[in-house]
N, C-alpha and C positions, 0 to 999 in steps of 0.2 A: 293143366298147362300143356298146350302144345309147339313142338319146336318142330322149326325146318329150316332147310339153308339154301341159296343161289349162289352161283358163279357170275361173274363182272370182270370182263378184261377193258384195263384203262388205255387209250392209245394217249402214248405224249406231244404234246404238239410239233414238239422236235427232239432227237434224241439227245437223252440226258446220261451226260459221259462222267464217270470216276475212273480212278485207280482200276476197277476190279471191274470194265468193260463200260459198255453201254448199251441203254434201254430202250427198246421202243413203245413195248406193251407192259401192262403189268397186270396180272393176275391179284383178284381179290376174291373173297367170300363171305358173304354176307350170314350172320345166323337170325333165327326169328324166336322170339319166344310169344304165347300167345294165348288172351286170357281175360276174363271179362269184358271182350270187347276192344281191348286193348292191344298192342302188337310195341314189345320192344326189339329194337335192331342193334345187332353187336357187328364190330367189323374184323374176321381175320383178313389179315395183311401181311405174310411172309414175303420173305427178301430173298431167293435165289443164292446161293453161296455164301449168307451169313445168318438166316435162322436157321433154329434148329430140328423147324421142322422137316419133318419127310413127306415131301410134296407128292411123291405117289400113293402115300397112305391119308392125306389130308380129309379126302373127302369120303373115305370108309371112316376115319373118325370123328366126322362131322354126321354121318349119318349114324354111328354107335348113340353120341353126345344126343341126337333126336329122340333117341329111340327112347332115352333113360336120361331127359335133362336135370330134372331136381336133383338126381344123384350125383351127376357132377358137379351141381350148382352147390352143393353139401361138403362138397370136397373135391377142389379146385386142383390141390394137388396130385388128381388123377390124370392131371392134362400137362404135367412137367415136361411132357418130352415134346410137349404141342402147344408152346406159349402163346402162338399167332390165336390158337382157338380158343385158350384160355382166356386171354384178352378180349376174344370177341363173344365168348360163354357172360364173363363179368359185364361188360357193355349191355347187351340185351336185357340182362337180369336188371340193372340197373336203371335203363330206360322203362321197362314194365313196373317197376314197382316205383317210377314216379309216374305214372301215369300216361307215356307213351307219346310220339312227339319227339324224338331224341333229345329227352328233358336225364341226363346224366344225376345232374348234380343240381336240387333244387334251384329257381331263380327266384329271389327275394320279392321278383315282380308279376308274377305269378302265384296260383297257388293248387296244389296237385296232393290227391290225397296217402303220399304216404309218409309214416311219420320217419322220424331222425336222418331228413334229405339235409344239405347243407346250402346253406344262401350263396347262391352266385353273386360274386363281387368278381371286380378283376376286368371288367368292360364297360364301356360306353355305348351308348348308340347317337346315332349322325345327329350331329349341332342343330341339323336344321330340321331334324323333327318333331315336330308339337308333343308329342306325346311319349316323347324320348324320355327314358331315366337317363341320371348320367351317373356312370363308373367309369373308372381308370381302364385305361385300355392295356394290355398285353403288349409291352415292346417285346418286339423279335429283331431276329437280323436278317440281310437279305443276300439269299443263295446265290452265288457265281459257278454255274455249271462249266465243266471242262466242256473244252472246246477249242479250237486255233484262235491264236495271240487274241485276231480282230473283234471273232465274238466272244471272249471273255471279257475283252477294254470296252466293247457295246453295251455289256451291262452292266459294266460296274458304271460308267456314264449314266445309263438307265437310271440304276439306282440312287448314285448319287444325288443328279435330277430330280430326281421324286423327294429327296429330304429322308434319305434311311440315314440313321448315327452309329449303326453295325451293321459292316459286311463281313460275310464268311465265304472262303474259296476256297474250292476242293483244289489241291497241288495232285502234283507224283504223277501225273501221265502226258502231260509235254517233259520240254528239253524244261531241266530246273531253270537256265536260268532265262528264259521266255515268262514262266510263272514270278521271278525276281524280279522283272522290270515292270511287269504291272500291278507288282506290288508297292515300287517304287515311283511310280507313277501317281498313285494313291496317295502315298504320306507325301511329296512332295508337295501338294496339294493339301492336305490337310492333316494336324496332328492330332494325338491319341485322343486331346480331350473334345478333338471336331468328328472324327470319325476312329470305332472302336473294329477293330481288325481282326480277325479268327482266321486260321486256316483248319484245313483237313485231309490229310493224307493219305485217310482208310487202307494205313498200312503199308505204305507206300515205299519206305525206306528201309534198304537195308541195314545189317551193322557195321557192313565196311565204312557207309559212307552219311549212316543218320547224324553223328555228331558235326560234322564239317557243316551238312544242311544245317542243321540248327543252328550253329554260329553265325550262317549266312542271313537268318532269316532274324537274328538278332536286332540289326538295326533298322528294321521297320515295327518295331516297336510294339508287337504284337501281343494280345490278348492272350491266346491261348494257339497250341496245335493238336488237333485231335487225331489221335492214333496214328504216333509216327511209323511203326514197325508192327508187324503182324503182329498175331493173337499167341499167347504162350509162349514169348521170350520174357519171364518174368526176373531175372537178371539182368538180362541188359535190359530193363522196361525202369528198374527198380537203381542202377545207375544213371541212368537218362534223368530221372525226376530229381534226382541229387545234383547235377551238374548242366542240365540244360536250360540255357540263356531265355529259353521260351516255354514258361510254365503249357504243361502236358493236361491235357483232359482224356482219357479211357473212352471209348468207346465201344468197339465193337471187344472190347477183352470185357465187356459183363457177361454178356449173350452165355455164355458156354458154361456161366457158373449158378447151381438152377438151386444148391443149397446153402446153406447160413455159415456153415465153416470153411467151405472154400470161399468165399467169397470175403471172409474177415482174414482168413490167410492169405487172399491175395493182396487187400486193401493193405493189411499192415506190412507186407512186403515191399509191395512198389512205391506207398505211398505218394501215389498220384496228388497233384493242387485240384484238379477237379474231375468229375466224374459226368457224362453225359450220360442222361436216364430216358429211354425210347419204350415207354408203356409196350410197343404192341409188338418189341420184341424181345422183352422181359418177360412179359408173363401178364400184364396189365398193374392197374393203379395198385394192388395192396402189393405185389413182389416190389414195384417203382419205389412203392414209399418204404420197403422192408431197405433199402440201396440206398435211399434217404437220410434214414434215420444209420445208416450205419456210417457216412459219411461225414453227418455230422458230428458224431462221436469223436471222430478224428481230424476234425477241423476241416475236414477237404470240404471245396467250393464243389456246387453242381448247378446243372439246368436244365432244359424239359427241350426235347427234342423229337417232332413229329418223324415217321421214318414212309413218304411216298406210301400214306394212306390216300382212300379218296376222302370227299368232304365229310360223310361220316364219322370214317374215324378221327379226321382232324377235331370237328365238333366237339369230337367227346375227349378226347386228350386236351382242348382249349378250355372246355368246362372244368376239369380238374385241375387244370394250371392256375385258373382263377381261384379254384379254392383254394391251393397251397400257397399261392399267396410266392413265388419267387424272387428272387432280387434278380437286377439287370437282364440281359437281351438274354428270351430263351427262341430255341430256332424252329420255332411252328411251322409248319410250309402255310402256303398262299391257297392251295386249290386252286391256283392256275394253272398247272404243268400238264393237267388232263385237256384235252379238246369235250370226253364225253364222262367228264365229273357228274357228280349229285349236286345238285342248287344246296345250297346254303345260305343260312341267314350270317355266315364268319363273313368280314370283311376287311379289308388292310388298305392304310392309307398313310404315307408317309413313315414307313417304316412300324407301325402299330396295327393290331388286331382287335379287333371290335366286334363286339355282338349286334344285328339289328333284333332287337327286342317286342318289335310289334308282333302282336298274339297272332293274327293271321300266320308266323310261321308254327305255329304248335301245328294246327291244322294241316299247312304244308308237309311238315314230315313225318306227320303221323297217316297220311296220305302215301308218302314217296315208301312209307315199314310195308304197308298193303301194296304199293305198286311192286316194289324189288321179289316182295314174296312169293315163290316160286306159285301159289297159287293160280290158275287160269282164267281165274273171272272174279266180277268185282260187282259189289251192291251200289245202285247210284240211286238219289233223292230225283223224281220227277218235280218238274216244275208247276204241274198244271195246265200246262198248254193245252195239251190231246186231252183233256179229262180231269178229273180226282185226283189229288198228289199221290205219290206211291211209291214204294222201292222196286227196279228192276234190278234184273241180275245180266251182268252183259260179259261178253269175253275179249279180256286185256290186248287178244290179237286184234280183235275189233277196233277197239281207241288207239290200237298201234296204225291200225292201216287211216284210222280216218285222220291222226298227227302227218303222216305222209300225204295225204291228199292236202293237207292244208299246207303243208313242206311246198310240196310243186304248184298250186296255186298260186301262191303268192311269192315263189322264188326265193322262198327261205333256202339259208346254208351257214351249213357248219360255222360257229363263231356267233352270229347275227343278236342281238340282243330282242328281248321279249319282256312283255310289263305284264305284270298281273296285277290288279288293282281293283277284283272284285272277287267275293266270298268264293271260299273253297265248299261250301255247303251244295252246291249244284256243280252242273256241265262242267262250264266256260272255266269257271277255274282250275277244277281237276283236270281239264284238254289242254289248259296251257303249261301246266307242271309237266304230262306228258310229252307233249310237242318239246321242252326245253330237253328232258331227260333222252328222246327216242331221233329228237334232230340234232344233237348235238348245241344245242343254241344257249346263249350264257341268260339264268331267271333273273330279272329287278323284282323288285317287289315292293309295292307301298299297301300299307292300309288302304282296304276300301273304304271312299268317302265319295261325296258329290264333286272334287275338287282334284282328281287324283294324279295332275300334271304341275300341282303347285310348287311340291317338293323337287319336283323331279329337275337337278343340273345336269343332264347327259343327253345327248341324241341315242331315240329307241327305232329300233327296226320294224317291228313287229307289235301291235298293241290291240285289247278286246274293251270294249266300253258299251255301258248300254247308255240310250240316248240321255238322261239326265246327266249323265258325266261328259258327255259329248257338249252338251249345252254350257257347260260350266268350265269347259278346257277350250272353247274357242279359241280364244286371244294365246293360246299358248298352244297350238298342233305343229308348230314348228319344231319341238322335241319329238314328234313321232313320224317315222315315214310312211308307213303305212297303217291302216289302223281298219279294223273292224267295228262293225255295230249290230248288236244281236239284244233279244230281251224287247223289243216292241220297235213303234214305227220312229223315222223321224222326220218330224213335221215339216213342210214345204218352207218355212220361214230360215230353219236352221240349214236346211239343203242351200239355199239360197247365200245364207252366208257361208257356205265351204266353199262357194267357187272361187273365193281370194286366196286359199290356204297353201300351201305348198303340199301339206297330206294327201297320199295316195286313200281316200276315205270308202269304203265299200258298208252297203249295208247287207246284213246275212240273212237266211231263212234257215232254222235247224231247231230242235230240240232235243232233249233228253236223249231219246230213243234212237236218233239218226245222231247221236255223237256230239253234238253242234250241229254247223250250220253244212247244209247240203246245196246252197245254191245263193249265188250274189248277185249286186248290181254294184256299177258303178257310183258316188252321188257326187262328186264333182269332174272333170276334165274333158279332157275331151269325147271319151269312151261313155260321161254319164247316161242314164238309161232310167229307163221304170220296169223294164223287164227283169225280172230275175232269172238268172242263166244257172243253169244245173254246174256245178264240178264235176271232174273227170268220172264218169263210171256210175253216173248216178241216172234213173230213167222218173218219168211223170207220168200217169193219168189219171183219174176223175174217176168218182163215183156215180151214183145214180143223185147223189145230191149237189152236186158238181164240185165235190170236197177233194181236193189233194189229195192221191195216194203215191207215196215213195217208195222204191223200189230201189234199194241202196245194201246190196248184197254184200259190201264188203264193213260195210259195219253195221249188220243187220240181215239178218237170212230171210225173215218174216216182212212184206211190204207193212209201210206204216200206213196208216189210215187216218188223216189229221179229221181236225173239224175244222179248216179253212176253206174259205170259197175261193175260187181261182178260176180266171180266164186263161184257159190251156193253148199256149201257141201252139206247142208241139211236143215232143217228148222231154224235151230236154228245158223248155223254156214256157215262162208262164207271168204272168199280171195276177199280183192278190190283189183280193178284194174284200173280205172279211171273214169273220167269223160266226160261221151256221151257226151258233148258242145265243147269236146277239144280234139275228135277223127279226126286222118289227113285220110281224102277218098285218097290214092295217086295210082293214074291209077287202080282204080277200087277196091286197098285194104286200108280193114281198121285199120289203126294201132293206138293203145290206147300208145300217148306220156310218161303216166306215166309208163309203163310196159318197154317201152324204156331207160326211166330216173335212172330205176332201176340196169338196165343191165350195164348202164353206170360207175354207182354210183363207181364200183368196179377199173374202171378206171380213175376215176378224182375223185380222194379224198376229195382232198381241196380245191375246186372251186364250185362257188354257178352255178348251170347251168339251162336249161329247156330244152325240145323241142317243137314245136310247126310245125303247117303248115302255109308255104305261098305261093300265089296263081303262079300256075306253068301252060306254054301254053301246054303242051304236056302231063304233070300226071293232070293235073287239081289243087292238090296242091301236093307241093314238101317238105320230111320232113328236116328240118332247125333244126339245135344246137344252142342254144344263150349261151355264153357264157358270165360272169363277171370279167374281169378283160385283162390281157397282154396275147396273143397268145400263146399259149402252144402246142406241141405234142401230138395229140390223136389216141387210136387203136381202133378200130371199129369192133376190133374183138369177140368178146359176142354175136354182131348184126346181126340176120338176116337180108337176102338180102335187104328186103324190108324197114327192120327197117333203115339202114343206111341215115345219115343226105348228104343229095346233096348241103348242102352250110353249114360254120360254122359262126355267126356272132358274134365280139366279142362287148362287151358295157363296159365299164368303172364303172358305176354302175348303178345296176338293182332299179326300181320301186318297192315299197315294201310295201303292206298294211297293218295298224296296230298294228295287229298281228305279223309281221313279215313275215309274207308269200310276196313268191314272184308275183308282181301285172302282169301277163304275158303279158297281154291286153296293159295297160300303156307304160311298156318298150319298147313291139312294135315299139309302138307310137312315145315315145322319138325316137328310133333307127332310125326310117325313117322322121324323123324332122317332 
């Protein structure tokens, strides 16, 4: 097994104020553990002035915990004074030995080989997906950050809005009674049993004046107030719960208590109504449920509360939430509060927390354990294009700089929404997970299908498609504003219908090696073109066989060497023309089948076709038409002498990889049995 760990500072979109200041950034550390191929990710997440770690020693004991992980993973209580790493020691450990993926806590819909994981119940995934399970979703409540009068009453409107039935608002750093009138503003509006009401004070109050607040706070009819008065007044903590009008939840008074008899000496003293339990500043899920199960003993209510993790650690605090199975609102966060979160498959919608369940995210996050990990380079699947399929080994700066060239290409920014809608197995998927992670830009993500706009209710900024999915989203490109096309060509018929679409449509030239795509055209508007134009920084020229060489330094030291034929304008700009593997020698000339296929295009509209050579006694090879489908009428008039096909074969249906591209090789094969 080996471990290692990164650093991640979150910036928040705007700052998020309590009692005890406000945030702009926050500091995270990811741990790795790693191991048949596998890689699971734990998340520490310390809080500044309320865990109990020691932030100058974190990452010397993050690098001890590397050096010597089993042994910690053997005995966790080695890491007592370091809960943030504890929590993210158990997380890792957890994720690996279900097989990696940030798969926590088995999913009943999946299946991952290690034994005595626990079925995820506890979520749903979107009504409108085909292939959706459905589970009860996670009610949570929705956060009201401090802030002045106007944008606190902004989001509780917000939230309202949206259909949340618990809101929670941090009090204790305006004027109290600014925080009173738009508490009263709320119930006025709606009662306990329309909308469920929480405050949080994080200690906010002192003892001159904490009882008078709670009286105040009495007739809005509240839920709960969490930690009305600092940490260790357990006197007046243990009066309060006996005469205060607004049953009291603990919070930050667990954190400090790390063994089993303080902790029932505190319970049975203060006897608090409930207890809030924050896995990742406890110690993780087995300390949570040690809190748990001592609460219950004593009849006290509790609930699960995320603490400004990023979407990792929410992930994996949501999956144990589902296993434990909760009564009422527990207060997950959103993984909205980051501008430069992790994609997630968590989702929230009307006050509820949902899993999207489509398998493509195993793949995704067991992708984002390799990308976070401090490693510098990464094994990627060749497609085939240039050659033989194959694994290269490329460096993560690499795929970083070619996410930013596609950033200022296409005017991506911070926020912008992005679709992935095709296998994480190659490029284009892995570049887009990137590009979300390294631009700041918020991942959608559907299964890949032929159809991958059908589900889709949202305008997308940003989209990659190859042309089968393109042919099949037509009538629906108004969900995307701009969109690429990569993975082969797209044929003159479908160009022809993008000129009505509003889509900003570009087709790409890139593969494996070169990151994606190194160079575009337009295929509708006014800018449309047949030239394909280099991106910033990228250079062209030609072989002795008139093959494409790239010269793409910034992700790629080495020029690449295609097996494309190319009419070279100039450095930067070029006209394809095919592929040297699929040029026909026929009696002595060389004719490039896609240049043929082009010419064709104009006469057989709506029939999927190719050409290709077969071996001929007198040309050596003879050029041949394949056709798909029933015999039709062809003019062959476009075609030079030479280009003319000497046989037409027709096939019923063609081979087809993928992508959708046609398999030319395979059908052959079929046609001649």
């Amino acid at each position: 097994m080996k471990a290692s760990w990164s650093k991640r500072t979150l910036n928040f979109k705007r700052p998020a104020g309590t009692s005890r200041g406000v945030m702009k950034i926050r500091d995270i550390w990811y741990i790795f553990l790693s191991e048949d191929g596998k890689t699971g990710v734990g998340e520490c997440a310390p809080l500044t002035g309320l865990s109990l770690d020691d932030f100058i020693q974190i990452e010397s004991k993050l690098g001890e915990v590397c050096v010597h992980p089993k042994s910690f993973i053997k005995d966790l209580s080695q890491l007592t004074d370091f809960p943030s790493i504890r929590f993210g020691l158990e997380m890792a450990y957890l994720d690996l030995m279900n097989g990696g993926g940030q798969t926590y806590y088995q999913s009943s819909l999946t299946s991952y080989p290690a034994e005595g994981g626990q079925a995820l119940t506890g979520y749903h995934s979107p009504v409108n997906s085909p292939k959706a399970g459905r589970h009860s979703p996670i009610n949570i409540n929705g956060l009201i950050w401090m802030g002045d009068q106007e944008f606190m009453i902004q989001q509780v409107e917000q939230k309202l809005e949206e259909g949340w039935r618990c809101i929670k608002m941090k009090i204790g750093a305006l004027d109290f009674d600014t925080e009173i009138n738009i508490l009263k503003s709320i119930r006025s509006r709606f009662s306990r049993d329309e909308i469920e009401l929480r405050v949080d004070a994080n200690g906010a109050f002192t003892e001159s004046t904490v009882k008078e607040k709670l009286n105040r706070l009495m007739e809005f009819d509240l839920h709960s107030i969490e930690q009305p008065i600092k940490v260790g007044q357990w006197e007046l903590l243990s009066e309060l719960c006996k005469v205060s009008p607004v049953p009291i939840a603990l919070d930050e008074e667990l954190i400090p208590l790390v063994n089993k008899t303080d902790r029932i000496r505190m319970l049975d003293k203060v006897k608090p109504q409930f207890l809030v339990i924050k896995p990742s500043l406890l110690g993780g899920f087995v300390e949570s449920e040690k809190w748990i199960k001592l609460a219950e003993e004593r009849n006290i209510g509790w609930w699960i509360t995320s603490a400004l993790e990023s979407n990792i650690g929410l992930n994996a605090i949501a999956q144990w939430t589902a296993k434990i199975k909760p009564k009422g609102f527990q207060g997950l966060g959103t993984g909205q509060l980051f501008t430069n979160n992790i994609p997630s498959p968590l989702n929230v919608e009307s006050g509820k927390l949902w899993l999207d369940d489509a398998p493509i995210w195993t793949d995704i996050n067991q992708f984002i354990s390799e990308w976070l990990n401090p490693g510098e380079t990464m094994e990627l699947q060749t497609s085939g294009s240039t050659g033989e399929p194959k694994i290269i080994t490329v460096q993560k700066e690499w795929m970083r700089n070619s996410a930013k060239l596609t950033g200022k290409t296409f005017g991506l920014k911070e926020g912008n929404t992005a679709l992935l809608c095709m296998p994480m197995k190659y490029i284009a998927g892995k570049m887009m997970v990137v590009r979300s992670i390294e631009l700041d830009l918020v991942l959608k993500v559907l299964e890949p299908s032929s159809y991958p706009l059908k589900e889709m209710d949202s305008t997308i900024d940003f989209a990659a498609m190859v042309p089968l999915q393109l042919e099949k989203s037509i009538d629906q490109l108004d969900k995307v504003k701009t969109l690429i096309i990569g993975g082969g060509l797209v044929n003159q018929n479908l160009i022809n219908k993008l000129q009505s679409v509003p889509t900003k449509v570009y087709e790409t030239y890139g593969m494996t090696e070169t990151l994606t795509h190194v160079a575009i055209k337009p295929l509708n508007g006014p800018d449309q073109s047949e030239v394909l134009k280099a991106i910033a920084g990228i250079r062209f020229e030609t072989d002795e066989r008139d093959c494409l060489v790239i010269h793409a330094p910034m992700v790629n030291p080495d020029p690449v060497v295609t097996n494309d034929i190319v009419d070279l304008i100039d450095g930067t700009s070029f006209y394809w023309l095919g592929r040297f593997d699929n040029v026909i020698n026929s009696g002595g000339v060389k004719i490039i089948p896609e240049v043929v296929e082009k010419k064709l295009a104009s006469v057989i509209p709506n029939r999927r076709f190719f050409v290709t050579g077969l071996p001929d006694e007198t040309l050596g090879e003879k050029v041949v038409l394949v056709m798909e489908g029933e015999e039709i009428g062809i003019s062959f008039e476009p075609l030079e002498k030479n280009e003319k096909p000497r046989e037409i074969i027709y096939c019923e249906k063609f081979e087809v990889t993928k992508s959708g591209k046609i398999h030319r090789i395979n059908t052959i094969k079929m046609i001649k049995g």
